[in-house]
C-alpha positions as CSV (number, residue, x, y, z in Angstrom):
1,X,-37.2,-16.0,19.4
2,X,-36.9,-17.8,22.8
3,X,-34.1,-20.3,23.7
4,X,-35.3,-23.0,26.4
5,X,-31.9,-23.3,28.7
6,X,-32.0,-26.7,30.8
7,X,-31.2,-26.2,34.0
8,X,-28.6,-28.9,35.8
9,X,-32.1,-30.2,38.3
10,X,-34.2,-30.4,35.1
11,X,-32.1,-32.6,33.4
12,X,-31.7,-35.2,36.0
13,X,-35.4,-35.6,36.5
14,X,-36.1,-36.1,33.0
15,X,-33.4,-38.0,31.8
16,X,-29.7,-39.6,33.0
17,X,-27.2,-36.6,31.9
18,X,-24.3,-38.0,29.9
19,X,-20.9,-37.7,30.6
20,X,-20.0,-33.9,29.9
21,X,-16.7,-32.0,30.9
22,X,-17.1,-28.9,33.4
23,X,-15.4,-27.1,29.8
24,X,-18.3,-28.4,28.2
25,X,-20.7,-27.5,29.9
26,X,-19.2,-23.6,30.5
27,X,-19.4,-24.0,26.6
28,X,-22.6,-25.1,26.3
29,X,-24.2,-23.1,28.4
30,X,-22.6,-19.9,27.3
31,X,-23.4,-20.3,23.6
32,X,-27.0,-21.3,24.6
33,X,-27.8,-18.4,26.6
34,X,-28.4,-15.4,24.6
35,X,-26.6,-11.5,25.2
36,X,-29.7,-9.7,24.2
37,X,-33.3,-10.5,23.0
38,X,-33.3,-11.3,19.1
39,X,-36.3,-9.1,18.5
40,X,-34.3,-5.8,19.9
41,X,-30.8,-6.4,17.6
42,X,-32.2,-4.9,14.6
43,X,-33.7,-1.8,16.1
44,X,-30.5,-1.0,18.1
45,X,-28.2,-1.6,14.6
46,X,-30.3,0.6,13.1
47,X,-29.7,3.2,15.8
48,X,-26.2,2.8,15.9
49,X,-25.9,3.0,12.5
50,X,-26.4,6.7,11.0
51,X,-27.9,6.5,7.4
52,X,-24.1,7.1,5.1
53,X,-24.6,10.8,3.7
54,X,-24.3,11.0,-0.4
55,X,-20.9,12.6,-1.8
56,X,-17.7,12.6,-0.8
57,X,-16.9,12.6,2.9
58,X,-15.8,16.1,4.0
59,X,-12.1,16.1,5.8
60,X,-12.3,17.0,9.8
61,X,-10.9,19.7,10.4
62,X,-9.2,19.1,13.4
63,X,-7.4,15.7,12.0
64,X,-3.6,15.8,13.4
65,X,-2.4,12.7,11.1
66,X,0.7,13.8,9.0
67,X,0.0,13.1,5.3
68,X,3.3,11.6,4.2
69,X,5.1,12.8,0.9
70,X,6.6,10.3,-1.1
71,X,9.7,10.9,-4.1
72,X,10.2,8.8,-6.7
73,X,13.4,8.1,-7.5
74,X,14.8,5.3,-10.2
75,X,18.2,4.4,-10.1
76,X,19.3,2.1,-12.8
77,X,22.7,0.2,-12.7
78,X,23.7,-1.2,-16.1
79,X,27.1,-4.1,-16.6
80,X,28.6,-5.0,-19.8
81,X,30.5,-8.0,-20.2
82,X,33.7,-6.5,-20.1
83,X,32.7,-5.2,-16.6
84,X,32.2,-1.6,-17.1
85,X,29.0,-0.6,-15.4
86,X,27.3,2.5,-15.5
87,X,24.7,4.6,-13.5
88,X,21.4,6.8,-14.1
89,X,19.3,8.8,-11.4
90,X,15.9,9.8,-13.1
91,X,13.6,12.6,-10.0
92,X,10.3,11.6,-11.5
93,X,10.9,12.3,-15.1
94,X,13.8,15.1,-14.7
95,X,17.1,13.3,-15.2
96,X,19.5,13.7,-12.2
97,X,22.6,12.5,-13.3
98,X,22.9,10.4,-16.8
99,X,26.3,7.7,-18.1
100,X,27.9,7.8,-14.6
101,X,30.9,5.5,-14.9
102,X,30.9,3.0,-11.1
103,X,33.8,0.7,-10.8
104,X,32.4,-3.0,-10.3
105,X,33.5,-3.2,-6.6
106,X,31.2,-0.7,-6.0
107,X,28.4,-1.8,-7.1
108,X,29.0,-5.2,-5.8
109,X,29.2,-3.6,-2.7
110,X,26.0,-1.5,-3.2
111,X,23.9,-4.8,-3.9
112,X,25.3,-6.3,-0.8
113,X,24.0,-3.5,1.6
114,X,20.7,-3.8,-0.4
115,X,19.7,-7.2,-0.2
116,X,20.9,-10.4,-0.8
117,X,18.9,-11.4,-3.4
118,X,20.2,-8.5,-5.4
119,X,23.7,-9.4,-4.5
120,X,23.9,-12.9,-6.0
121,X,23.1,-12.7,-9.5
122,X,25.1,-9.1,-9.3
123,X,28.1,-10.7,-8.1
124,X,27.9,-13.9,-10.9
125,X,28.0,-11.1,-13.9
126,X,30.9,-9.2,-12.0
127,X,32.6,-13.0,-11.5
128,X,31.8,-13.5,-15.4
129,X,33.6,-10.4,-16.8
130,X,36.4,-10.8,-14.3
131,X,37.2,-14.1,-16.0
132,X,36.3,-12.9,-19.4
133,X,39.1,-10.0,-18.8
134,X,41.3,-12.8,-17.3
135,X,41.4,-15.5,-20.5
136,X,41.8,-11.9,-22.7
137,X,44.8,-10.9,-20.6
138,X,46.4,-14.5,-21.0
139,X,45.6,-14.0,-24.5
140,X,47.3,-10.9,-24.6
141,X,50.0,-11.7,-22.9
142,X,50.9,-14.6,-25.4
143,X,50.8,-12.6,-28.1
144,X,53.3,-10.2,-26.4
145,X,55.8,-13.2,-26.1
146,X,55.1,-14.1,-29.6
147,X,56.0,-10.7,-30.6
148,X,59.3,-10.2,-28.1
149,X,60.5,-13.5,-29.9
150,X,59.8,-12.5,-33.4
151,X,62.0,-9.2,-32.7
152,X,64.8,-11.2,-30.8
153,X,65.3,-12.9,-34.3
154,X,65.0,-10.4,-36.3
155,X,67.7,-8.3,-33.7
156,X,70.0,-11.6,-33.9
């Protein structure tokens, strides 16, 4: 394959050049002008290339790249309504620890250092049961004064 490259004499004899950058004309010339002879590419990838040997690839010997160890661990934090929460710690499939009671401050805390993406819906169920055990205290303690009045009558 041969690429003709005009030269900047050639092209004012035969014809008026048109307006072209200096950029351009870098460009132009460099993308025109080719790094080696088309005819020699394939024979030099083909030396450079070493035919790929059937099997699996043997490991070097000499190979200094630390192999890196990874431990599974599954941590699973469960919330009831009433805001008790609990914790289990599974090492692959031996159980670590199993029904460990967590107060909710600490595991709003926990999802906090975490991420915040984990803290936000975390921190809605804690704010849920803390008003769920809120109402049920009123409720309770309503009762109670029904109760202290119902004795003061029946003292009276």
């Amino acid at each position: 394959m041969t690429v003709d490259v005009l030269t900047h004499d050639e092209e004012t004899t035969e014809a008026p050049a048109p307006a072209v950058s200096d950029a351009e004309a870098t460009v132009t010339e460099s993308t025109e002008t080719p790094s080696a002879p088309a005819e020699d590419a394939p024979a030099a990838a083909a030396e450079e290339a070493p035919k790929p040997k059937r099997g699996r690839p043997k490991a070097t010997p000499a190979s200094t790249a630390k192999k890196t160890r990874t431990v599974e661990l599954i941590l699973t934090v469960t919330g009831t309504a009433d805001g008790e929460w609990q914790a289990e710690l599974k090492n692959g499939s031996k159980w670590v620890a199993k029904g460990l009671e967590i107060p909710a401050a600490a595991v709003s805390r926990a999802a906090k250092e975490l991420h915040a993406e984990l803290s936000g819906p975390i921190d809605e169920v804690i704010n849920q049961a803390r008003e769920a055990q809120a109402a049920k205290v009123a409720a309770l303690e309503a009762e109670l004064e029904k109760a202290k009045q119902a004795l003061a009558e029946l003292d009276a």
